[in-house]
C-alpha positions as CSV (number, residue, x, y, z in Angstrom):
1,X,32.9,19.7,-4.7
2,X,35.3,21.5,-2.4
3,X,36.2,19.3,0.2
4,X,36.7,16.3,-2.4
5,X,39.1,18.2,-4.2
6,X,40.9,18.7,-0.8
7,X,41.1,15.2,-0.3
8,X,42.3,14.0,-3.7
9,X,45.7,16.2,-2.9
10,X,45.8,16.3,0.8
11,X,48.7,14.2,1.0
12,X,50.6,16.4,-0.9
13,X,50.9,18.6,1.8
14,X,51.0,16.5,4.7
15,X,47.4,17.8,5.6
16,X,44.5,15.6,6.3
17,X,40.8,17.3,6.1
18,X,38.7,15.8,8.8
19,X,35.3,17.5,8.2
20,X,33.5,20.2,7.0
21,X,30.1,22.0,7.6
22,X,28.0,25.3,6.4
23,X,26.5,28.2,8.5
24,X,23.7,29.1,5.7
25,X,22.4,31.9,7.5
26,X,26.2,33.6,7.3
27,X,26.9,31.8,3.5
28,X,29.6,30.6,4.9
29,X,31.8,27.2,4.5
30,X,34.1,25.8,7.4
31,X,36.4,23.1,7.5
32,X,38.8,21.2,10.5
33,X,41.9,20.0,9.1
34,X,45.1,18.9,10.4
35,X,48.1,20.8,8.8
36,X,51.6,21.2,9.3
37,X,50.8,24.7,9.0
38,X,48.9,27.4,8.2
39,X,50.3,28.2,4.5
40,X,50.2,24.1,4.2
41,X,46.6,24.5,4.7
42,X,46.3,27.1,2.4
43,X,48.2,25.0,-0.1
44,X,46.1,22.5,-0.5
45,X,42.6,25.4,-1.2
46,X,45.0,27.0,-3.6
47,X,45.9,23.9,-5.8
48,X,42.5,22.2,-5.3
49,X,39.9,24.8,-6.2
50,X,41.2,28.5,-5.4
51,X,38.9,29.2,-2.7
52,X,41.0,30.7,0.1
53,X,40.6,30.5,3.3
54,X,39.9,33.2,6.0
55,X,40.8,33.7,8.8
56,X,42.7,30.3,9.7
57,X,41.8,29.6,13.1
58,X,44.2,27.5,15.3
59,X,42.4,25.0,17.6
60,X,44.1,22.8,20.6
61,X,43.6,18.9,19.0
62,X,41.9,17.9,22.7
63,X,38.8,20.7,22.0
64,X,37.9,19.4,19.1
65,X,37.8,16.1,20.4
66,X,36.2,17.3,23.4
67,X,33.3,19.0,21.3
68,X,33.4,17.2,18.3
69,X,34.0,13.6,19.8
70,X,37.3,11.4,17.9
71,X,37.9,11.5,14.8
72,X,38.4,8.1,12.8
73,X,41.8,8.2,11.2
74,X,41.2,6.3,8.4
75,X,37.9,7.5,7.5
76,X,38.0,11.0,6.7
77,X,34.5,13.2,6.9
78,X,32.7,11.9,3.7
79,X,31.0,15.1,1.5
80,X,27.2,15.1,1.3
81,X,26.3,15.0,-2.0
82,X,22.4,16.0,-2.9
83,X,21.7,15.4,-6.5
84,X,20.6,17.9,-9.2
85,X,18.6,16.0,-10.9
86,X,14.8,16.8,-11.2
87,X,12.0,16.1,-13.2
88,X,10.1,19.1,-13.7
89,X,6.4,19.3,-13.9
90,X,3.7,22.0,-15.7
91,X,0.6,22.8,-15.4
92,X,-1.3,25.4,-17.4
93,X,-4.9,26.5,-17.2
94,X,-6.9,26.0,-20.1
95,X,-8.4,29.1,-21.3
96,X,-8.2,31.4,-18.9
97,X,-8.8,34.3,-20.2
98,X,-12.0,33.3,-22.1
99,X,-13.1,32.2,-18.4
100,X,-12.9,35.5,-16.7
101,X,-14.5,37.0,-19.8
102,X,-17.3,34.3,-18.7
103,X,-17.3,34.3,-15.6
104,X,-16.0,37.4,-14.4
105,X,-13.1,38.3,-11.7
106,X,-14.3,36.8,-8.6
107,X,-15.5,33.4,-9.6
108,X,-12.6,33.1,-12.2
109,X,-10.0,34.0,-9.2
110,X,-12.2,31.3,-6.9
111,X,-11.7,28.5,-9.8
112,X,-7.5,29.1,-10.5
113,X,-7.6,29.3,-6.2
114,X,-9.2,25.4,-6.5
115,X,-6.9,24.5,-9.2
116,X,-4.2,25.8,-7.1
117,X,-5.3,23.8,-3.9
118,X,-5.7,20.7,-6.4
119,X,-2.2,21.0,-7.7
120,X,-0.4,22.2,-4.4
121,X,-2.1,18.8,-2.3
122,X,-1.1,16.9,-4.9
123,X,2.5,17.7,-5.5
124,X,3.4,17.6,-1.3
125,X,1.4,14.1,-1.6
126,X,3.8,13.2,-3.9
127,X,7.1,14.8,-2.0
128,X,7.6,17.3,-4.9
129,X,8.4,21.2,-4.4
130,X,6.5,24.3,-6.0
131,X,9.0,26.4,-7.7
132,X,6.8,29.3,-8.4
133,X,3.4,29.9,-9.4
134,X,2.8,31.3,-13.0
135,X,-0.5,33.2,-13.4
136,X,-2.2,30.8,-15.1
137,X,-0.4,27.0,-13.6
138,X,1.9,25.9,-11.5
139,X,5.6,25.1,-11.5
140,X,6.9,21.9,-9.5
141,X,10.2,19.9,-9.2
142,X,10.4,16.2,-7.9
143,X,13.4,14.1,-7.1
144,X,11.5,11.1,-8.8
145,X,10.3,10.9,-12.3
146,X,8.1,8.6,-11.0
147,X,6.5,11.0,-8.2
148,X,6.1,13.4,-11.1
149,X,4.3,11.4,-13.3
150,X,1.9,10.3,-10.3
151,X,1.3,13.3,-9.1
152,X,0.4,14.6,-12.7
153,X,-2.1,11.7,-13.1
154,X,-3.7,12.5,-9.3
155,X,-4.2,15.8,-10.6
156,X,-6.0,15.0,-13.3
157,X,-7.9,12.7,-11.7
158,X,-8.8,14.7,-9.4
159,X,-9.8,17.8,-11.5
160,X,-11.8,15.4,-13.7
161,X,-14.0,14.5,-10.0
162,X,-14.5,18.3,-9.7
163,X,-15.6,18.9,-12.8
164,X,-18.6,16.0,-12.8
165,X,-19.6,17.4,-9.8
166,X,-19.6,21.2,-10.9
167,X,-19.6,20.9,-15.1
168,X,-20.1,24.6,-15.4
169,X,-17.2,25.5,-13.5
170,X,-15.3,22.6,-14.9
171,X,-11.2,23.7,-14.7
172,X,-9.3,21.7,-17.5
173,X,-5.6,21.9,-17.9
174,X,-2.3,20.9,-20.1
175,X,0.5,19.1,-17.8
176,X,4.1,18.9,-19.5
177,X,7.2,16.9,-17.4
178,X,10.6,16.4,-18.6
179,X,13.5,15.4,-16.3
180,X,17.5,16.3,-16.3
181,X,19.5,18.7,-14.6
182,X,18.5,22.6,-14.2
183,X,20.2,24.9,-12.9
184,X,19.3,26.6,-9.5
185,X,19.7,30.3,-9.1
186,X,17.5,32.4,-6.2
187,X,15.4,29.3,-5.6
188,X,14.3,28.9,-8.6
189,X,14.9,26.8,-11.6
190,X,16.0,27.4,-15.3
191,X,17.6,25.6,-18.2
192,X,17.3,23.1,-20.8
193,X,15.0,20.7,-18.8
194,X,12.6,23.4,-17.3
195,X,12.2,24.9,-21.2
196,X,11.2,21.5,-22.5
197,X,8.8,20.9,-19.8
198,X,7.3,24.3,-20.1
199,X,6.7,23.6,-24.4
200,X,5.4,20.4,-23.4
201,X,2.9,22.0,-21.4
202,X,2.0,24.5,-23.9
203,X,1.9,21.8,-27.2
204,X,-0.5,19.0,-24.9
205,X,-4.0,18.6,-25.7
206,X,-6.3,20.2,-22.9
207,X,-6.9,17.3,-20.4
208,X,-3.8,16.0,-21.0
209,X,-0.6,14.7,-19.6
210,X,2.5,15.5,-22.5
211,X,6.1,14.0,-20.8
212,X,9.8,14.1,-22.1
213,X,11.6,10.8,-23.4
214,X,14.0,11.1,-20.3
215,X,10.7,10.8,-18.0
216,X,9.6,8.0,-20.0
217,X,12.7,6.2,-20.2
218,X,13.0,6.9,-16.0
219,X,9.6,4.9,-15.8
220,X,9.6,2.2,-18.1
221,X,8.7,-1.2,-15.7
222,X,5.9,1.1,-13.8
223,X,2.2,0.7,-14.4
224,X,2.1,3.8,-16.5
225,X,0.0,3.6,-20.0
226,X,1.8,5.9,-22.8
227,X,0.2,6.3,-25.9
228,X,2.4,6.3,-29.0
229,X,5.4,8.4,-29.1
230,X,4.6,11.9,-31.3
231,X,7.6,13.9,-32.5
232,X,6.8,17.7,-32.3
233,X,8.6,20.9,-33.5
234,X,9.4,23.3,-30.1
235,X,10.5,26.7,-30.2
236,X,14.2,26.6,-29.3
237,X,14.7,22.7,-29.7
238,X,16.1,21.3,-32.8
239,X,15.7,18.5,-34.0
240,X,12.3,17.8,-33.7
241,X,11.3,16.4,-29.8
242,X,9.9,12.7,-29.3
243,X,7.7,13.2,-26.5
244,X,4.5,10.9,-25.0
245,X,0.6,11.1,-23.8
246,X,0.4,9.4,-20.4
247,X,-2.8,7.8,-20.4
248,X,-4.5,8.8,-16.5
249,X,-7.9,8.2,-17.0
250,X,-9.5,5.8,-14.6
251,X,-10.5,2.1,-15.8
252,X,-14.2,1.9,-16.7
């Protein structure tokens, strides 16, 4: 980050970088320090990470301590930090196609509209984000493995209630999770993690919860139930990928 890299060499240049904030309607980063001067200022962005600043604005010390309140001086602004990791979550209708064929347009478009409503409660009950919808699923992202892997077993759960209640409209679905670091580009997510968890998705038995062996390893002391772990052949992954079943169905 930036403004870490400022401090690791502000001394350098007699410079000390008090704080720092973003105007995200403008894309724009802004940061108070206390220079020498200007081109000390500049110094310090140069050496640290090449992002120049412009304009440099002068400011009279007592302002900013008017506005801002005082500054510590031996606590410099600390930088916020949010995480990238996620654990990624799947869901993919089963047999979609053959359902409009059966049940034509409307009541096919009703049925992926419940599964939707299913999915969408379930992943805010769970603190998770939808990344996109994908025709015939759902894309989600969760700070918590463990918030993923809940929300894909209330799913479930909840699909199977729906589907007692109305068998010939019954919705079934293939859920795949893995968890790392993808990259985020236009608010949405690609990479590595969010291939696996999409193969997962597609490999699973219908019904069924398929998760990575980084989710698994995330919630190992939970109440989860995993079946044993399967290795599987993926399109793009090599070697082959040891993944696990979550077992969700309800106790008897």
């Amino acid at each position: 980050m930036a403004h870490v890299r400022d401090l690791q060499i502000q001394d350098r240049y007699g410079c000390r970088f008090l704080s720092y904030w973003f105007d995200n309607e403008r894309h724009s980063g802004f940061c108070l320090v206390d220079a020498p001067s200007k081109l000390d200022a500049v110094a310090v962005h140069r050496e640290a990470h090449g992002l120049l600043p412009s304009p440099i604005i002068e400011v009279d010390p007592r302002k900013v301590d008017e506005f801002l309140g005082a500054i510590p001086q031996a606590r410099p602004a600390q930088p916020y930090v949010e995480t990238a990791f996620r654990a990624i979550l799947f869901t993919d209708l089963e047999g979609s196609t053959a359902l409009t064929q059966r049940l034509g347009d409307a009541k096919a478009m009703r049925l992926v509209r419940r599964h939707d409503d299913i999915v969408r409660t379930a992943v805010r009950m769970f603190q998770g984000s939808e990344v996109k919808h994908t025709g015939d699923g759902i894309m989600a992202s969760f700070r918590s493995a463990f918030r993923a892997v809940e929300c894909a077993i209330a799913i479930q759960r909840k699909l199977a209630d729906h589907n007692a209640e109305h068998a010939e409209k019954a919705i079934v679905i293939r859920t795949g999770l893995a968890a790392g670091e993808p990259v985020t580009e236009s608010g949405d997510l690609f990479g590595v993690v969010v291939q696996l968890a999409a193969r997962l998705c597609a490999r699973c038995r219908p019904g069924t919860i398929l998760v990575s062996t980084a989710v698994y390893d995330l919630v190992l002391g939970h109440h989860f139930v995993f079946d044993s772990p399967k290795k599987l052949t993926l399109q793009g992954f090599n070697p082959p990928i040891r993944a696990y079943e979550v077992g969700w169905q309800p106790a008897p």
